[in-house]
ChimeraX commands (.cxc) that place a marker at each C-alpha (Angstrom):
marker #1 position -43.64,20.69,13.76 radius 0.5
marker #1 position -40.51,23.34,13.94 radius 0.5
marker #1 position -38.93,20.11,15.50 radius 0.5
marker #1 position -39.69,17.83,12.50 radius 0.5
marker #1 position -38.54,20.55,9.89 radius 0.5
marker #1 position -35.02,20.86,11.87 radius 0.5
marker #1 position -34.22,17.24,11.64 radius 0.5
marker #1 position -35.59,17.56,7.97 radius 0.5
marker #1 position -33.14,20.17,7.20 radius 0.5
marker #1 position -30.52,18.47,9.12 radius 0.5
marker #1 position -30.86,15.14,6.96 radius 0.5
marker #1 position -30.93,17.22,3.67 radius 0.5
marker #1 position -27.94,18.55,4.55 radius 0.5
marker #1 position -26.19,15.41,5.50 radius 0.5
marker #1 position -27.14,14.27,1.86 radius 0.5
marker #1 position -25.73,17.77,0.87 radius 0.5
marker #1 position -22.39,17.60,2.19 radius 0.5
marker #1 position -20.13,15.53,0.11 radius 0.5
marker #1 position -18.35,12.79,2.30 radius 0.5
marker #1 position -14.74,12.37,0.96 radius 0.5
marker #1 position -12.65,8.91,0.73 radius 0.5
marker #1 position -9.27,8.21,2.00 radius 0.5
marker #1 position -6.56,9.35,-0.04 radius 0.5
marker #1 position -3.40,8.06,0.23 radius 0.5
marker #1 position -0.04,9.57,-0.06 radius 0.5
marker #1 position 2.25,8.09,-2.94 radius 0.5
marker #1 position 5.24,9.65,-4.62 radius 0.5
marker #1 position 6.98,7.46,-7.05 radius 0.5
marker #1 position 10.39,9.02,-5.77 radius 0.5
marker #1 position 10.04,8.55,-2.07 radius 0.5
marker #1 position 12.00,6.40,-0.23 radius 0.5
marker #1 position 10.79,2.83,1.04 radius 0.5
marker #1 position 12.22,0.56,2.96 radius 0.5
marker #1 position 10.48,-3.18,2.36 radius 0.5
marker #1 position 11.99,-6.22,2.86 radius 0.5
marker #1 position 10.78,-9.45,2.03 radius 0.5
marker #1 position 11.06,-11.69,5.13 radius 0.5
marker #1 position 9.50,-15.11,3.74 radius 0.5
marker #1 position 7.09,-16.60,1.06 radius 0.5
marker #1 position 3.48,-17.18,1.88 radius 0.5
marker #1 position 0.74,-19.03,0.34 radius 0.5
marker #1 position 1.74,-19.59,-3.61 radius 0.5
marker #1 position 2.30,-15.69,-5.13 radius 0.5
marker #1 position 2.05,-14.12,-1.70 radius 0.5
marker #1 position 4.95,-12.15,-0.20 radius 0.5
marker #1 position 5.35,-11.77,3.49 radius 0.5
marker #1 position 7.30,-8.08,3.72 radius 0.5
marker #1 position 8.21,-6.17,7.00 radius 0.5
marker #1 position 7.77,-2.59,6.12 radius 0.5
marker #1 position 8.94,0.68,8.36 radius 0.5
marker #1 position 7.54,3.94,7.39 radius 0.5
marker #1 position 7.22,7.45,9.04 radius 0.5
marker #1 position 4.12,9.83,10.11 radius 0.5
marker #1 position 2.65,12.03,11.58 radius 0.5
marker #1 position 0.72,9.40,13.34 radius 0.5
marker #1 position 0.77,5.74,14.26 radius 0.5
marker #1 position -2.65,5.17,11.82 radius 0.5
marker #1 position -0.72,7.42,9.48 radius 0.5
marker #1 position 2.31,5.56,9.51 radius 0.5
marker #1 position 0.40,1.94,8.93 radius 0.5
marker #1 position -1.14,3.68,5.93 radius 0.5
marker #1 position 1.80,5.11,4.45 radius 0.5
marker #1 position 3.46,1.19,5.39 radius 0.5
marker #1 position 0.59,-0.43,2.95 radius 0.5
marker #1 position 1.54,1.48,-0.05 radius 0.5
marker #1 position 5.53,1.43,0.31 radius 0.5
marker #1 position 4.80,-2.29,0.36 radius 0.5
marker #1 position 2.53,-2.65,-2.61 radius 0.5
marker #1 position 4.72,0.62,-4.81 radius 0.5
marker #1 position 7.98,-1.42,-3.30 radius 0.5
marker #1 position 7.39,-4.69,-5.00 radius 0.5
marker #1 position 5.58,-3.16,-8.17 radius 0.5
marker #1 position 8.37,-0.70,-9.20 radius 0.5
marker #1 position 11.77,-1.32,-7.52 radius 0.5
marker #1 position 11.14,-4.83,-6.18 radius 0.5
marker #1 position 12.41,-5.92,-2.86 radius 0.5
marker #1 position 16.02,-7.09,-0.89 radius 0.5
marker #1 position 15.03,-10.24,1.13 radius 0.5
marker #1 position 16.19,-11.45,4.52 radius 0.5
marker #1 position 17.61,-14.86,6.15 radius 0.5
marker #1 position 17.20,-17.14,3.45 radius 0.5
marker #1 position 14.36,-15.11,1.44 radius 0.5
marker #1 position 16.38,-13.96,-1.59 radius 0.5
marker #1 position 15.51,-10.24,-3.17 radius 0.5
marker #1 position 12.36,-9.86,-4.82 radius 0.5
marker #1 position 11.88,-8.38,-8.40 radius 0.5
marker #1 position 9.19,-5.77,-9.35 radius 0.5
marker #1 position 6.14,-6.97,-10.51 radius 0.5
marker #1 position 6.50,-4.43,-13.67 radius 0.5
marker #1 position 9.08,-5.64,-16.13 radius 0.5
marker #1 position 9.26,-2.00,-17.02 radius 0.5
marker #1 position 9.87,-1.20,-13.07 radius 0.5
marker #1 position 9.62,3.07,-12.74 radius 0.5
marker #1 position 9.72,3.60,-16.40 radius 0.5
marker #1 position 6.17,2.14,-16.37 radius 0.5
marker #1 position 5.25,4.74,-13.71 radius 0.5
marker #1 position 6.04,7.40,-16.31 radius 0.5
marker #1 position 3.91,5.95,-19.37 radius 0.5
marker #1 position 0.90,5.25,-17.31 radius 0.5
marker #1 position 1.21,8.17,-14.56 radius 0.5
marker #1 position -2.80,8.25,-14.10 radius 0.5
marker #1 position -3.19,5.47,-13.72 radius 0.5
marker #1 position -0.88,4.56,-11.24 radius 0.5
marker #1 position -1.81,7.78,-9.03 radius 0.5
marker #1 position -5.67,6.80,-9.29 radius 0.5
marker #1 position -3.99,3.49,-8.06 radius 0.5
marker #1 position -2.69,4.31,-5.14 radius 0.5
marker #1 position -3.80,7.41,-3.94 radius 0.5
marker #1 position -7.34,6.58,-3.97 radius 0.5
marker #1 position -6.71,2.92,-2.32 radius 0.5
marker #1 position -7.17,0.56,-5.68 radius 0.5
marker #1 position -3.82,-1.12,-4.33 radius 0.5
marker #1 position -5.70,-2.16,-0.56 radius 0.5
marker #1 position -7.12,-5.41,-2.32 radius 0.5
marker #1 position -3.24,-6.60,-2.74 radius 0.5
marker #1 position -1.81,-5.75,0.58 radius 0.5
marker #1 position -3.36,-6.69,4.33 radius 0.5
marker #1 position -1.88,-6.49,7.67 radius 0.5
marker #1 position -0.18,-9.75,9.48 radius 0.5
marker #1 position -2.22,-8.53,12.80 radius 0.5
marker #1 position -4.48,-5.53,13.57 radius 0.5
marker #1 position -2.54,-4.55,16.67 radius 0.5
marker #1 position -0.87,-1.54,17.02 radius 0.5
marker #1 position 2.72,-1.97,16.35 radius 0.5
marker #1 position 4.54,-1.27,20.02 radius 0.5
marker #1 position 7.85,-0.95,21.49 radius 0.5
marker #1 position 10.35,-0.83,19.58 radius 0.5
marker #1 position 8.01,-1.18,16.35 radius 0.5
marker #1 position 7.16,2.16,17.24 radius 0.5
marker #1 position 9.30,4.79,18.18 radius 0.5
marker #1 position 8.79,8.69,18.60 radius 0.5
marker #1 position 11.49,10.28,15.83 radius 0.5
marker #1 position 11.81,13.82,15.47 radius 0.5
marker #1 position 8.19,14.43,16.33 radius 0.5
marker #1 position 6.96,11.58,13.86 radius 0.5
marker #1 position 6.01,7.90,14.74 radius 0.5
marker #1 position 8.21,5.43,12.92 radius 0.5
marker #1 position 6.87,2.11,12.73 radius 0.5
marker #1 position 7.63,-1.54,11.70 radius 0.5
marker #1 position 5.14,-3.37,10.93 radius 0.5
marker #1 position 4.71,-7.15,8.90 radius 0.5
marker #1 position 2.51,-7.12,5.95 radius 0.5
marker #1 position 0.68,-9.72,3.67 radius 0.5
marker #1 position 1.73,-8.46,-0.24 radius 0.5
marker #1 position -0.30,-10.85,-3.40 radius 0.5
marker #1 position 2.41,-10.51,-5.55 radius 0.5
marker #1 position 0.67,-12.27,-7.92 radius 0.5
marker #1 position -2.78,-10.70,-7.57 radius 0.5
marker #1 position -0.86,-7.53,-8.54 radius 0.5
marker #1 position 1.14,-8.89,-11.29 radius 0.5
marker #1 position -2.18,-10.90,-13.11 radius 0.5
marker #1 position -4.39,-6.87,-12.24 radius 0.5
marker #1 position -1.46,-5.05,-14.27 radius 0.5
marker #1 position -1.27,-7.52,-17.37 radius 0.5
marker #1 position -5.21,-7.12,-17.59 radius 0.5
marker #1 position -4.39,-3.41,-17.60 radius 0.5
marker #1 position -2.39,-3.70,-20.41 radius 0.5
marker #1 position 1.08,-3.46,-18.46 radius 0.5
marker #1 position 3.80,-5.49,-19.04 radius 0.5
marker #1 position 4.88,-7.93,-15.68 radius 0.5
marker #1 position 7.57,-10.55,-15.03 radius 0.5
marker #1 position 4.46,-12.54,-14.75 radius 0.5
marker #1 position 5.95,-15.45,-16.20 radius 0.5
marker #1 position 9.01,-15.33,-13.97 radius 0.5
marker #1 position 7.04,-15.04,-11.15 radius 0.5
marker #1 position 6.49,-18.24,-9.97 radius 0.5
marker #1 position 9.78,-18.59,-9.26 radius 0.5
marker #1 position 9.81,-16.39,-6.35 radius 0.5
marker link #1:1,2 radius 0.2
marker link #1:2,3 radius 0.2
marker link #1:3,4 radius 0.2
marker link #1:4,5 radius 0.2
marker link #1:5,6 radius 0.2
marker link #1:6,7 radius 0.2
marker link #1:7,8 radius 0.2
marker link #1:8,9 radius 0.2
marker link #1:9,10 radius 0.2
marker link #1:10,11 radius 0.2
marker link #1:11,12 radius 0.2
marker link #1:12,13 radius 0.2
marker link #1:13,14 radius 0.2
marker link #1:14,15 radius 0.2
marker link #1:15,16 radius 0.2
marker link #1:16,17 radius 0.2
marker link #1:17,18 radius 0.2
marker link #1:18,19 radius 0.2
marker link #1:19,20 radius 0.2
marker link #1:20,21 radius 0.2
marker link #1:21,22 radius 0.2
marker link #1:22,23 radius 0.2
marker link #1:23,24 radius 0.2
marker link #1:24,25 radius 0.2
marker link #1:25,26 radius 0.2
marker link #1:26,27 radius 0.2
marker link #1:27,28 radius 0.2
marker link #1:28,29 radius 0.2
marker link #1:29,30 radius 0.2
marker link #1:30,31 radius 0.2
marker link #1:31,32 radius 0.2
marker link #1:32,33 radius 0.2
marker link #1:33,34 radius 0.2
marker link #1:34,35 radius 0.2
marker link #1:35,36 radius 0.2
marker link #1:36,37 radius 0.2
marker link #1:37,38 radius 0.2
marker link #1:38,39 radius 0.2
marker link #1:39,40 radius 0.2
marker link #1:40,41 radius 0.2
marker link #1:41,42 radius 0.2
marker link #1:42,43 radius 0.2
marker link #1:43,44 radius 0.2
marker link #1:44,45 radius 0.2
marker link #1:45,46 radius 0.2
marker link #1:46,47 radius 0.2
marker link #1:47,48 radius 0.2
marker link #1:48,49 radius 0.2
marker link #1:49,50 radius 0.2
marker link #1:50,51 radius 0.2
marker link #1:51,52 radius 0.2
marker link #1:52,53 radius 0.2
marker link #1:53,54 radius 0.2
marker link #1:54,55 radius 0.2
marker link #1:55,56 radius 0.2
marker link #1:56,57 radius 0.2
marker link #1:57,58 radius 0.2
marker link #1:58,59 radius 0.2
marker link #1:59,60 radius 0.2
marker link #1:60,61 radius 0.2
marker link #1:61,62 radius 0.2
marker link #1:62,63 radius 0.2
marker link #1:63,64 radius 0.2
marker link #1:64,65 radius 0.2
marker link #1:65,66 radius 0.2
marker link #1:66,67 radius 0.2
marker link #1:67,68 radius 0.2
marker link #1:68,69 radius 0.2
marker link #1:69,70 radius 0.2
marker link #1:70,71 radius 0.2
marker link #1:71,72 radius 0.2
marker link #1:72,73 radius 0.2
marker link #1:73,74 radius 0.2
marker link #1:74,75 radius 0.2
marker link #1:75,76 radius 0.2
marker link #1:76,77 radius 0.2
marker link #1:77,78 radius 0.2
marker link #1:78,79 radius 0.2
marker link #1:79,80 radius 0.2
marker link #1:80,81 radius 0.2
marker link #1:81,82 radius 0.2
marker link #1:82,83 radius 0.2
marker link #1:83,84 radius 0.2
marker link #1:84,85 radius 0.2
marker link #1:85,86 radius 0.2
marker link #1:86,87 radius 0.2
marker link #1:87,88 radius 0.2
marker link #1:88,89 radius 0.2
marker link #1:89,90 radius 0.2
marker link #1:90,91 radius 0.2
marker link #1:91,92 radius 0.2
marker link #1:92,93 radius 0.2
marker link #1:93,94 radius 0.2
marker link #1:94,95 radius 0.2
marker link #1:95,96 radius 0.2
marker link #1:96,97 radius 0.2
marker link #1:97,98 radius 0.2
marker link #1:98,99 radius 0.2
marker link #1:99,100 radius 0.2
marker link #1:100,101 radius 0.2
marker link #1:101,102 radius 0.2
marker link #1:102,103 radius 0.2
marker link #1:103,104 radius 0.2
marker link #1:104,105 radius 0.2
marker link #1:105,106 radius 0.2
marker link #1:106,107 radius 0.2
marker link #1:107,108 radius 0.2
marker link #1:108,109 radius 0.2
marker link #1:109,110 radius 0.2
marker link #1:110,111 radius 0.2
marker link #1:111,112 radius 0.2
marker link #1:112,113 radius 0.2
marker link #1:113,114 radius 0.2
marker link #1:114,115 radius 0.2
marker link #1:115,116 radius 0.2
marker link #1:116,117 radius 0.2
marker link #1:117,118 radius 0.2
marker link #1:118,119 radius 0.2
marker link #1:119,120 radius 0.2
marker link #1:120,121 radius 0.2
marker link #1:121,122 radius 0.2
marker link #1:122,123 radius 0.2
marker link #1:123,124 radius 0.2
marker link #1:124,125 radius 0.2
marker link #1:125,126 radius 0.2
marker link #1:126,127 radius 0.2
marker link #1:127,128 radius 0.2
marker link #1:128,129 radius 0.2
marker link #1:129,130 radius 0.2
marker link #1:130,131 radius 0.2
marker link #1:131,132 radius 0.2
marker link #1:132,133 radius 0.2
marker link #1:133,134 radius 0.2
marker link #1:134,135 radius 0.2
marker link #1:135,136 radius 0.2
marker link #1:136,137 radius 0.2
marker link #1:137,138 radius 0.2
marker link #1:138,139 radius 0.2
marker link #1:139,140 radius 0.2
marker link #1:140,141 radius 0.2
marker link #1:141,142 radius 0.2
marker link #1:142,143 radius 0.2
marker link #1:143,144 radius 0.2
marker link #1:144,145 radius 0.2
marker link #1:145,146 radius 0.2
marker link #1:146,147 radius 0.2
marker link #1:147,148 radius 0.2
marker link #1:148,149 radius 0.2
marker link #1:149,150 radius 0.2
marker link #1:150,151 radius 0.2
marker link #1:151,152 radius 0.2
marker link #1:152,153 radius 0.2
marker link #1:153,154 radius 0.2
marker link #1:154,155 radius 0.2
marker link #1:155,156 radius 0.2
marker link #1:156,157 radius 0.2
marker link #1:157,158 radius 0.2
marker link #1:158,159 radius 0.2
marker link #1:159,160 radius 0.2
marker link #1:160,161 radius 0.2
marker link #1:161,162 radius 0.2
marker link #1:162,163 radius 0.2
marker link #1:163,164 radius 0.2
marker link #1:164,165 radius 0.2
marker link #1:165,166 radius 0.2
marker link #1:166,167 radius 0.2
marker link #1:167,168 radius 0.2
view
């Protein structure tokens, strides 16, 4: 009986204890470094990102949303034969400032993830992922829909290049 009322207590406060989601960290002024590498399927962007952490998982997280903030805002300089990329926001950082909330809710509580996957789920390695001043700098290749992103904004009542965009 004692027995039964411990694991009772120990479920109710399971329920109890809230259970928080990943945030993510996103400053509108923080430096990226995105290129855009190639096209993929129609309104996809293939981008090769490197960003900095504390950790390697860090780093891959912190990779996803210089990608997706990269192409929304400032858009992109291309590579090889891949010319630059505009920003999905006609508006570009000014549209950060009018609609602050909602671009914070955006990103730093993960709405961007359905716009942005990983090219493979391996570890990036070598020199993809060097030790720098205590931090893990990565590299790592990244699927961006450019024009998943550009159609969620215009039904959010932001302005896009969405008419330009299949262009790119």
């Amino acid at each position: 009986m004692k027995l039964l009322k411990i694991i009772l207590l120990f479920m109710a406060l399971c329920l109890v204890v809230p259970v928080g989601a990943k945030k993510y960290k996103f400053d509108i002024d923080s430096q990226r470094n995105v290129v855009v590498k190639r096209s993929g399927s129609p309104g996809q962007k293939i981008v090769e990102v490197v960003a900095i952490a504390g950790s390697v998982d860090k780093a891959i997280s912190q990779a996803l949303v210089d990608a997706v903030a990269a192409l929304t805002f400032e858009g992109a300089s291309g590579s090889g034969e891949m010319g630059a990329c505009p920003p999905v926001l006609a508006e570009g950082k000014s549209a950060y400032e009018a609609n602050k909330g909602f671009f914070d809710d955006f990103f730093k509580h993960g709405g961007f993830l359905r716009f942005v996957r990983r090219v493979s789920n391996a570890y990036p390695t070598g020199e993809d992922n060097v030790k720098v001043k205590g931090d893990n700098q990565i590299r790592i290749t990244l699927i961006v829909d450019w024009q998943g992103l550009a159609s969620y904004y215009n039904s959010n009542g932001l302005k896009t290049s969405i008419g330009n965009l299949q262009n790119f």
